[in-house]
HTML snippet that shows the backbone in 3Dmol.js (N, CA, C, O; Angstrom):
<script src="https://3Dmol.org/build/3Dmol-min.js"></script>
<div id="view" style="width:600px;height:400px;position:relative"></div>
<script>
const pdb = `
ATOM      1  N   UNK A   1    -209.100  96.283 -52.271  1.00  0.00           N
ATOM      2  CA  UNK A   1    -209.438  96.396 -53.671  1.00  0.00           C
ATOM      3  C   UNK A   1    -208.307  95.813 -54.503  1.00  0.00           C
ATOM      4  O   UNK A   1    -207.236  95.565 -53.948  1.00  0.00           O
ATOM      5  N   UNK A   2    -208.474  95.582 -55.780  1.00  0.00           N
ATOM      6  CA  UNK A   2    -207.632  94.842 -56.699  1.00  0.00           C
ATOM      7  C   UNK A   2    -206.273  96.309 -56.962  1.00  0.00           C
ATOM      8  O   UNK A   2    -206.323  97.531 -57.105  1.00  0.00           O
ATOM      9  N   UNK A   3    -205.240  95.298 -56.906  1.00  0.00           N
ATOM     10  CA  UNK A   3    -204.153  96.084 -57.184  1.00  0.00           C
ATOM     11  C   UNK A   3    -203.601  95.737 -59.099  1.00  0.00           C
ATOM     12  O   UNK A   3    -204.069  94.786 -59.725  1.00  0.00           O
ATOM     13  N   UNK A   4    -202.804  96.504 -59.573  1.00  0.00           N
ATOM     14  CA  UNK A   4    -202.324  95.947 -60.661  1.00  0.00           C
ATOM     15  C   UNK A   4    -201.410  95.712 -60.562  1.00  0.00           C
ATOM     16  O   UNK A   4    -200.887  95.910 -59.466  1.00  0.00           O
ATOM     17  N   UNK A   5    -200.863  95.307 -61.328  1.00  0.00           N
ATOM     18  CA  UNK A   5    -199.317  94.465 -62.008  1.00  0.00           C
ATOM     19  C   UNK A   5    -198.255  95.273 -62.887  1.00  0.00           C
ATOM     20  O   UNK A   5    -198.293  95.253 -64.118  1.00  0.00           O
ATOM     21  N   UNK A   6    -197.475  95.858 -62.283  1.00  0.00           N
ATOM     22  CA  UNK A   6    -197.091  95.912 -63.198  1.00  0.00           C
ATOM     23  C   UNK A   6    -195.404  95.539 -63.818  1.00  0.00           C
ATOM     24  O   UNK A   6    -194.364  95.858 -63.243  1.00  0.00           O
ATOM     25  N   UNK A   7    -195.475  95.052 -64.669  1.00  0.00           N
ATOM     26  CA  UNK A   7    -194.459  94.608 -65.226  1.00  0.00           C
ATOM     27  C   UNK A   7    -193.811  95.441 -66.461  1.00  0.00           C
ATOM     28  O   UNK A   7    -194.573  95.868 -67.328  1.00  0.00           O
ATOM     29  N   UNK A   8    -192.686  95.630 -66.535  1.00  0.00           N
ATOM     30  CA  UNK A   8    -191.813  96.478 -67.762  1.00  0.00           C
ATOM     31  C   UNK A   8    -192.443  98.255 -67.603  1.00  0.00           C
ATOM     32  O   UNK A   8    -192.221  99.186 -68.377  1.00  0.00           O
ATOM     33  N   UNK A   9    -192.841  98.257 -66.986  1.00  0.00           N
ATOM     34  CA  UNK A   9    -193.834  99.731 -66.676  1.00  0.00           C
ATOM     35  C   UNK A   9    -194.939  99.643 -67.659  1.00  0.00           C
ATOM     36  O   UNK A   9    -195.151 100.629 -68.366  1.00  0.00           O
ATOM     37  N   UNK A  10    -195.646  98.614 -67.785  1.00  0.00           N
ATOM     38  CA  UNK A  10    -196.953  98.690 -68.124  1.00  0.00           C
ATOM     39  C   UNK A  10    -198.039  97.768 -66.867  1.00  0.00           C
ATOM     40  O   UNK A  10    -197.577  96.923 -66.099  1.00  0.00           O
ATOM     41  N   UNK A  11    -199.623  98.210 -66.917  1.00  0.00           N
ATOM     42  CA  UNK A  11    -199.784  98.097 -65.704  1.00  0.00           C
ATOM     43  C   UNK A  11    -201.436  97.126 -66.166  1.00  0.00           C
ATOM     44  O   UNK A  11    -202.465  97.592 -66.656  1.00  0.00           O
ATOM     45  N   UNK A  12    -201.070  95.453 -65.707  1.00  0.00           N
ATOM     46  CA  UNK A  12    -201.746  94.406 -66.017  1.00  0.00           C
ATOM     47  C   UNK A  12    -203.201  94.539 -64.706  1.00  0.00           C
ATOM     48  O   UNK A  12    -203.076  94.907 -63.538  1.00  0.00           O
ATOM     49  N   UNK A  13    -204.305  94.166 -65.310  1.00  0.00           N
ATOM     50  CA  UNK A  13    -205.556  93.915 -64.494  1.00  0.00           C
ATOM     51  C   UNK A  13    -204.898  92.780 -63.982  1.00  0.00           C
ATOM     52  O   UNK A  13    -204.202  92.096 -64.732  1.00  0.00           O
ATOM     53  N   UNK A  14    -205.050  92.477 -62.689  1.00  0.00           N
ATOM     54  CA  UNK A  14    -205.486  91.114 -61.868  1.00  0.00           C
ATOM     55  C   UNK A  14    -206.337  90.082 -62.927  1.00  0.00           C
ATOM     56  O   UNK A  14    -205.968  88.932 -62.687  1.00  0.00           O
ATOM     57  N   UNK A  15    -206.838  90.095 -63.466  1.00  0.00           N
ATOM     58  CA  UNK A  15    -207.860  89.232 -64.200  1.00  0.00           C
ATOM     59  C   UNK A  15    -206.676  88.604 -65.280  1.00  0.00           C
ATOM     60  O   UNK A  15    -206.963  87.480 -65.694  1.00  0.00           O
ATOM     61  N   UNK A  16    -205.423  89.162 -65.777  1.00  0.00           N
ATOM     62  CA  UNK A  16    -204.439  88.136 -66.082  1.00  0.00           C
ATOM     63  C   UNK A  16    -204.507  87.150 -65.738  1.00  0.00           C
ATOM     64  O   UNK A  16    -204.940  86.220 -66.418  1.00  0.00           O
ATOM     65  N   UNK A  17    -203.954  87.031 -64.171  1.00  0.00           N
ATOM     66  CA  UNK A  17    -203.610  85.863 -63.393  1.00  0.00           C
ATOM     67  C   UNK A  17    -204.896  85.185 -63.339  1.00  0.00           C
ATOM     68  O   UNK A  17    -204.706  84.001 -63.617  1.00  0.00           O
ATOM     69  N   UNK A  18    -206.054  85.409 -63.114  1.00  0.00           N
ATOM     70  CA  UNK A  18    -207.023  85.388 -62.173  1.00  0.00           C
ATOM     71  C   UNK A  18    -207.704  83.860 -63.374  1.00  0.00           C
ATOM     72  O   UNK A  18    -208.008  82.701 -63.093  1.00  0.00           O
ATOM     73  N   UNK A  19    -207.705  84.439 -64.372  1.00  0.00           N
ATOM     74  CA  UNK A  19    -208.808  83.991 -65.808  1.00  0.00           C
ATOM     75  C   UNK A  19    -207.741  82.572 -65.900  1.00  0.00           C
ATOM     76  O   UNK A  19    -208.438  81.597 -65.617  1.00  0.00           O
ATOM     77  N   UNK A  20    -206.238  82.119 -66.210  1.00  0.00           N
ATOM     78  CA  UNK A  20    -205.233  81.158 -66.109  1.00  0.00           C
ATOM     79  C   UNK A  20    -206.063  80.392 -65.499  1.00  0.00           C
ATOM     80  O   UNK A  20    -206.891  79.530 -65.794  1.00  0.00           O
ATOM     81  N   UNK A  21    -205.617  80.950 -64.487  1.00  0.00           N
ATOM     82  CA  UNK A  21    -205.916  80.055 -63.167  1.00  0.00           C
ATOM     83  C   UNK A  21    -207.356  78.926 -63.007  1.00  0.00           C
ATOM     84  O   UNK A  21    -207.608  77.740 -62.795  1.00  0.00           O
ATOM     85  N   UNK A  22    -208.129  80.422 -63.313  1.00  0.00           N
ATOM     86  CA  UNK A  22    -209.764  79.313 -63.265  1.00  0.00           C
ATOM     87  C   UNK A  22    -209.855  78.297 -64.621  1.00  0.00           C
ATOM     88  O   UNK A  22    -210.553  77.294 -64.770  1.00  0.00           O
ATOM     89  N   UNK A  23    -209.191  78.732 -65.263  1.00  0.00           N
ATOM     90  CA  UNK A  23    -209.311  77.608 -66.654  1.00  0.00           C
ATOM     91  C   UNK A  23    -208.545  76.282 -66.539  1.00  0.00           C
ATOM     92  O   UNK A  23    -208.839  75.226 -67.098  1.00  0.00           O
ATOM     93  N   UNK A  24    -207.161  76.601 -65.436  1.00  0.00           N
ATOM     94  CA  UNK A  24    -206.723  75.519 -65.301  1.00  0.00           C
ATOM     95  C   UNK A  24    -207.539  74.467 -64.632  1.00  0.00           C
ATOM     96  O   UNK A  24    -207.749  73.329 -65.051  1.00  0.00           O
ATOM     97  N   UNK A  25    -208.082  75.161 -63.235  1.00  0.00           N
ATOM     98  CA  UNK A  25    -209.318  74.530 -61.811  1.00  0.00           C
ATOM     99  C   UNK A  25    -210.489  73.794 -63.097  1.00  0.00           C
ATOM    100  O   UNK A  25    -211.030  72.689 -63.056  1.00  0.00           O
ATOM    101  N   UNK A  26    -210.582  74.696 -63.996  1.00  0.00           N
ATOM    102  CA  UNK A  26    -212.271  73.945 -64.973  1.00  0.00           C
ATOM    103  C   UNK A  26    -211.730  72.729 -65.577  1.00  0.00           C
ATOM    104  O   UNK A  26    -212.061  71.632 -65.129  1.00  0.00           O
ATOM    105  N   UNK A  27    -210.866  72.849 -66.627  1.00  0.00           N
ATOM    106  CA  UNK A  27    -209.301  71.927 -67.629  1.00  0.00           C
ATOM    107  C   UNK A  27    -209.797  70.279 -66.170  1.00  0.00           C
ATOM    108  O   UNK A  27    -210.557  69.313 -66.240  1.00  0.00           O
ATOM    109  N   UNK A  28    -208.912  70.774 -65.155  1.00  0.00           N
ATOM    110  CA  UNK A  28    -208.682  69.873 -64.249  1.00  0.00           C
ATOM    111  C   UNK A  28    -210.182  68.724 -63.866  1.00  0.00           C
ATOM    112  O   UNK A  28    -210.381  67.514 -63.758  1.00  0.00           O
ATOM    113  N   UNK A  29    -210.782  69.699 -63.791  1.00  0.00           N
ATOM    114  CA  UNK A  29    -212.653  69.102 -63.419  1.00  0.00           C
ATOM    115  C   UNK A  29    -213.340  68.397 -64.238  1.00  0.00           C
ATOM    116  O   UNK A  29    -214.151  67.498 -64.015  1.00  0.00           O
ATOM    117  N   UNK A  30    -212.885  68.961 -65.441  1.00  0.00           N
ATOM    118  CA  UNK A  30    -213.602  68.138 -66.759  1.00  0.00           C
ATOM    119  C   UNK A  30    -212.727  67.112 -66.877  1.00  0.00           C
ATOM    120  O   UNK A  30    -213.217  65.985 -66.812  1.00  0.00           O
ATOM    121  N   UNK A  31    -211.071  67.250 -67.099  1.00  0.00           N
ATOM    122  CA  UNK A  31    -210.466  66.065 -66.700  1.00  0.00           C
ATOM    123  C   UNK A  31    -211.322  64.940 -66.337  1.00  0.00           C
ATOM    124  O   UNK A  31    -211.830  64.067 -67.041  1.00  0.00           O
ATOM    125  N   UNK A  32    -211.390  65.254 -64.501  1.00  0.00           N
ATOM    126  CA  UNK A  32    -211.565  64.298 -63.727  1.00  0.00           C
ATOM    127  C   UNK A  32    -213.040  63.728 -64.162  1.00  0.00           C
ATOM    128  O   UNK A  32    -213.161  62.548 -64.494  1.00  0.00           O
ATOM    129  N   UNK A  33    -214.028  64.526 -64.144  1.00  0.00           N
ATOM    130  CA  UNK A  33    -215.404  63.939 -64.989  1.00  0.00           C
ATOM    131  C   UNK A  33    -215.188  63.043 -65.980  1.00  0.00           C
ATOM    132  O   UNK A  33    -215.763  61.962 -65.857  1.00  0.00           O
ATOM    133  N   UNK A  34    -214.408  63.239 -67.068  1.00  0.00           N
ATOM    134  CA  UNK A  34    -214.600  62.410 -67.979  1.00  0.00           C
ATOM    135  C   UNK A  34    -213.669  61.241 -67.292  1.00  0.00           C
ATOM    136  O   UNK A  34    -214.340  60.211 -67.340  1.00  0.00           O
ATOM    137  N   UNK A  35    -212.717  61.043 -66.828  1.00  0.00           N
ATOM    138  CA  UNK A  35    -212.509  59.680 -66.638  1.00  0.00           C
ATOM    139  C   UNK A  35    -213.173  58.472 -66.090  1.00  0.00           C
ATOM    140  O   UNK A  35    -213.037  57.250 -66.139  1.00  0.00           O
ATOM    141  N   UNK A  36    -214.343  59.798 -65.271  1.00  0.00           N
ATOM    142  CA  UNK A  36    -215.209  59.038 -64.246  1.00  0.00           C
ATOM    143  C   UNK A  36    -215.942  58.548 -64.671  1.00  0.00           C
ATOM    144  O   UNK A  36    -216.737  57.935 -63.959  1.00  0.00           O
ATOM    145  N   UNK A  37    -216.136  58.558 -66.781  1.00  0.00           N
ATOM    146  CA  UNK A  37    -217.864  58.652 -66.474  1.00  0.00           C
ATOM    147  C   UNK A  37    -218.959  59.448 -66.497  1.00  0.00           C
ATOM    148  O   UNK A  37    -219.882  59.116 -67.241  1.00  0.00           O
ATOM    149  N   UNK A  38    -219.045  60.343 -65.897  1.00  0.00           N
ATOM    150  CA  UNK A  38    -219.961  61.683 -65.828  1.00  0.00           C
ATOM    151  C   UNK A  38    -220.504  62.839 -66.627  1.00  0.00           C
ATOM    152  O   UNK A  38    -221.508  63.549 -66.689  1.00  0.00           O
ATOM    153  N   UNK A  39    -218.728  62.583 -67.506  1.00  0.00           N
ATOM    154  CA  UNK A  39    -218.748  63.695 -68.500  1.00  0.00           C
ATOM    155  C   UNK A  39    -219.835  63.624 -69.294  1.00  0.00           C
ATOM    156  O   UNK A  39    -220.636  64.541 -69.472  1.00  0.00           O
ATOM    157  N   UNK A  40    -219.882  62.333 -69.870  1.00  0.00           N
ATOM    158  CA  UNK A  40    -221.102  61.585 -70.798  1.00  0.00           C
ATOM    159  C   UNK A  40    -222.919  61.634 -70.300  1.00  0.00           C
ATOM    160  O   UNK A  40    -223.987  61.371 -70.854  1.00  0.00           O
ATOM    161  N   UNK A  41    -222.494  62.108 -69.007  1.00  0.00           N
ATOM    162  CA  UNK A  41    -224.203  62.346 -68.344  1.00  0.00           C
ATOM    163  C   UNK A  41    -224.466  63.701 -68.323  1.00  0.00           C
ATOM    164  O   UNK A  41    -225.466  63.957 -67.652  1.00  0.00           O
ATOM    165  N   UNK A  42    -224.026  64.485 -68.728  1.00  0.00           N
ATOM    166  CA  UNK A  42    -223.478  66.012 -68.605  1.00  0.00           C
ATOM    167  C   UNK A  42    -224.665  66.911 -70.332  1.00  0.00           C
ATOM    168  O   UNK A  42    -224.266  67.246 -71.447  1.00  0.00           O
ATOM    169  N   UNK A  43    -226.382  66.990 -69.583  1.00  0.00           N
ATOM    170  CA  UNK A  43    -227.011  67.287 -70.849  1.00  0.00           C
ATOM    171  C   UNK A  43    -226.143  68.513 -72.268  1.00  0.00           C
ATOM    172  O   UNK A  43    -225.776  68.311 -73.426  1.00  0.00           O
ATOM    173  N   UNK A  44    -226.133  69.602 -71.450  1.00  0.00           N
ATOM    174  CA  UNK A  44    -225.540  70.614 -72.184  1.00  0.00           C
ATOM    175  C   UNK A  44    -224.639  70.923 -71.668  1.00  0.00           C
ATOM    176  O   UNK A  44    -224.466  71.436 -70.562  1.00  0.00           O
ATOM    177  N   UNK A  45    -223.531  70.432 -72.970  1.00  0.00           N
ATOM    178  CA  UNK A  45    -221.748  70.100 -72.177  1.00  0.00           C
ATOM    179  C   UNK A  45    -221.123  71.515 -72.601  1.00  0.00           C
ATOM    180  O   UNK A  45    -220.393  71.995 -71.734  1.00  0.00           O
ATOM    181  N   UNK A  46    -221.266  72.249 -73.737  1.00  0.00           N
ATOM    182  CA  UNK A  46    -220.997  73.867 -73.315  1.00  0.00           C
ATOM    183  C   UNK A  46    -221.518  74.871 -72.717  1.00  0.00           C
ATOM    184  O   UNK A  46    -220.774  75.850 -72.674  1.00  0.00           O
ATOM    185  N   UNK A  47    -222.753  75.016 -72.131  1.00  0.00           N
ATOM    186  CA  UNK A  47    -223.617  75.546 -71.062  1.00  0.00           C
ATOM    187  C   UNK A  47    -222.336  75.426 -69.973  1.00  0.00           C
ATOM    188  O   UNK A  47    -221.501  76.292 -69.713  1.00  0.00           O
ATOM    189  N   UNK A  48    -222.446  74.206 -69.479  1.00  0.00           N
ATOM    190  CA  UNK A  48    -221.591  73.221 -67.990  1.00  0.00           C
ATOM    191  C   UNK A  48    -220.642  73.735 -68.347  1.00  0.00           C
ATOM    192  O   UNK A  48    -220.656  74.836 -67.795  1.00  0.00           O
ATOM    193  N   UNK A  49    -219.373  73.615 -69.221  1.00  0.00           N
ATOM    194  CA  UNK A  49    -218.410  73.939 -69.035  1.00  0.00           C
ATOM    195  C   UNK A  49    -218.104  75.378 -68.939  1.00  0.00           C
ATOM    196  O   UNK A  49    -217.090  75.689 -68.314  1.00  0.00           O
ATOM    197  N   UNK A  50    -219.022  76.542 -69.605  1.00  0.00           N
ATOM    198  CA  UNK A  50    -218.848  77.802 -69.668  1.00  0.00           C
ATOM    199  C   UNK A  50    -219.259  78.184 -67.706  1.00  0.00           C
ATOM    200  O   UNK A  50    -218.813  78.985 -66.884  1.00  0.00           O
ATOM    201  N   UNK A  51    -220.013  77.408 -67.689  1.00  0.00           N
ATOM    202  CA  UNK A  51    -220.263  78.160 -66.246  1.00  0.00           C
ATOM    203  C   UNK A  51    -219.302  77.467 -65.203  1.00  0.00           C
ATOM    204  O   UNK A  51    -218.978  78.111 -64.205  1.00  0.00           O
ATOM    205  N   UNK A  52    -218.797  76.089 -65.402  1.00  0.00           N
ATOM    206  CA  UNK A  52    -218.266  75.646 -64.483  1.00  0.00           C
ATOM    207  C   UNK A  52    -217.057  76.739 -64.372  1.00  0.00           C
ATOM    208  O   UNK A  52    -216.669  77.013 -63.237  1.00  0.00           O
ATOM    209  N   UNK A  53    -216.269  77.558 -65.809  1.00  0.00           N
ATOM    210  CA  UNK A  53    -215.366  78.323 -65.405  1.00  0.00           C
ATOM    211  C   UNK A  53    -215.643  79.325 -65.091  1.00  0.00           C
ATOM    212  O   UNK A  53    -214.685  79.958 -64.646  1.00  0.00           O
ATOM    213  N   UNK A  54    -217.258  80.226 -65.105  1.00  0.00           N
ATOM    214  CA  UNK A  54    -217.355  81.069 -64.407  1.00  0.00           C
ATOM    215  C   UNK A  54    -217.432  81.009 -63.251  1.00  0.00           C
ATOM    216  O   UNK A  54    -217.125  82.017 -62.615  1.00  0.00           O
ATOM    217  N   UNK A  55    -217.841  79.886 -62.589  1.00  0.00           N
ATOM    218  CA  UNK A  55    -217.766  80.010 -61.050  1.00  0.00           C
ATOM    219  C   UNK A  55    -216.334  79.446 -60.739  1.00  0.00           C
ATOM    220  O   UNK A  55    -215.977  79.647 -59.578  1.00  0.00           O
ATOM    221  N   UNK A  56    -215.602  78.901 -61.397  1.00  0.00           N
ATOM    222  CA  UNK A  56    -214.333  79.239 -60.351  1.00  0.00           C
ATOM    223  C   UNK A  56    -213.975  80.314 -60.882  1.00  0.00           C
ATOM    224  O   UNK A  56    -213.500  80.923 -59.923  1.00  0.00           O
ATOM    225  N   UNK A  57    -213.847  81.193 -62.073  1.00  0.00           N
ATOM    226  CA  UNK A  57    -213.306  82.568 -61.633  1.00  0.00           C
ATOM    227  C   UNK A  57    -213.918  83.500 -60.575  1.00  0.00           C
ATOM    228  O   UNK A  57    -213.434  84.461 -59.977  1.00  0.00           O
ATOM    229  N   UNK A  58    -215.084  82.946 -60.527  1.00  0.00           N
ATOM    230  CA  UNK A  58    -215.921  83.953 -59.174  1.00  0.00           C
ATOM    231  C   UNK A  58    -214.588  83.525 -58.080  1.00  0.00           C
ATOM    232  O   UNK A  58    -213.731  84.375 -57.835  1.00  0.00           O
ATOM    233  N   UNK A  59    -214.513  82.123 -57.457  1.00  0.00           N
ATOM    234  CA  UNK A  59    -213.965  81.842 -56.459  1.00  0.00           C
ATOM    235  C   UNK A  59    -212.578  82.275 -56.122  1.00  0.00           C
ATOM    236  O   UNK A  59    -211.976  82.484 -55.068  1.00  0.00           O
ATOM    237  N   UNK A  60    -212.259  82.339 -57.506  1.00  0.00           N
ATOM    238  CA  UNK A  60    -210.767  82.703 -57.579  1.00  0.00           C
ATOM    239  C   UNK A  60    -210.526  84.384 -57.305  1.00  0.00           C
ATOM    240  O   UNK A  60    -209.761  85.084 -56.642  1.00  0.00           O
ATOM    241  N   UNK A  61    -211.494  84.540 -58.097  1.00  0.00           N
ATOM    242  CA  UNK A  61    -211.193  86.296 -57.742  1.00  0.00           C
ATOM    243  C   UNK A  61    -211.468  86.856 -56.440  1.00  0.00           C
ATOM    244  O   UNK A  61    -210.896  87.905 -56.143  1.00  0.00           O
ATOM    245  N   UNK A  62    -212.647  86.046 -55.216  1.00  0.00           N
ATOM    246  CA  UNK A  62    -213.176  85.652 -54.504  1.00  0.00           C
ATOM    247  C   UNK A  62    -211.823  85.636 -53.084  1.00  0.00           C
ATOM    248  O   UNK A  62    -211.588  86.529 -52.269  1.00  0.00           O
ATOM    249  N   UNK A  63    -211.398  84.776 -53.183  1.00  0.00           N
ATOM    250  CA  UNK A  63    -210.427  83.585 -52.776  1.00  0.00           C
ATOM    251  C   UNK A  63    -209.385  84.844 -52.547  1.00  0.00           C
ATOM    252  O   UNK A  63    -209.430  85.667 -51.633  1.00  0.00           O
ATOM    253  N   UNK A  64    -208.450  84.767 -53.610  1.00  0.00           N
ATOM    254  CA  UNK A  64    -207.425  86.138 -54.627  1.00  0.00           C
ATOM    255  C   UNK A  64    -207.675  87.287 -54.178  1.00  0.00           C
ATOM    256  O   UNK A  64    -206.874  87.841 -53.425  1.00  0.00           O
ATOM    257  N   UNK A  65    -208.692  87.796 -54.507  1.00  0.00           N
ATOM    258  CA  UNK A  65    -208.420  89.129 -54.827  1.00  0.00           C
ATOM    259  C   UNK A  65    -208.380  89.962 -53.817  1.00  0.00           C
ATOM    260  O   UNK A  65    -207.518  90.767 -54.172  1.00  0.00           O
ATOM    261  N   UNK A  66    -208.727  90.262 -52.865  1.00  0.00           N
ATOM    262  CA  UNK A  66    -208.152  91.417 -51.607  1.00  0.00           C
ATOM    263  C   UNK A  66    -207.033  90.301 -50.818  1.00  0.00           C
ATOM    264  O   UNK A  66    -206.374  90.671 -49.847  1.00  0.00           O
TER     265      UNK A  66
END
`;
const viewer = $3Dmol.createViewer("view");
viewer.addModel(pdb, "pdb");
viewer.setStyle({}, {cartoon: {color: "spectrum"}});
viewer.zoomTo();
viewer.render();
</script>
């Protein structure tokens, strides 16, 4: 199960780290899409991007978390 964090004696959810992280993995993806090209074929581009970062936080927390 998820442990917390804690730092200064206060005590952080995992989902700190967890939420960074997948935004960086999404940041990175859309990156690479748009240089490719793709981004522009992409019907509903905030739909796509909201879910593309929900599924890597799935993976991440997934991946991470135990």
């Amino acid at each position: 199960m998820f442990q917390e964090l804690a730092l200064g004696g206060l005590l952080f959810s995992p989902l700190v780290l967890f939420a960074p992280l997948a935004f960086i993995l999404s940041w990175i993806t859309r990156f690479f899409l748009y240089k490719s090209g793709l981004y522009l074929k992409i019907w509903r581009v905030a739909w796509f991007e909201v879910g593309l970062y929900v599924c890597y936080l799935a993976l991440v927390v997934y991946l991470l978390g135990s």
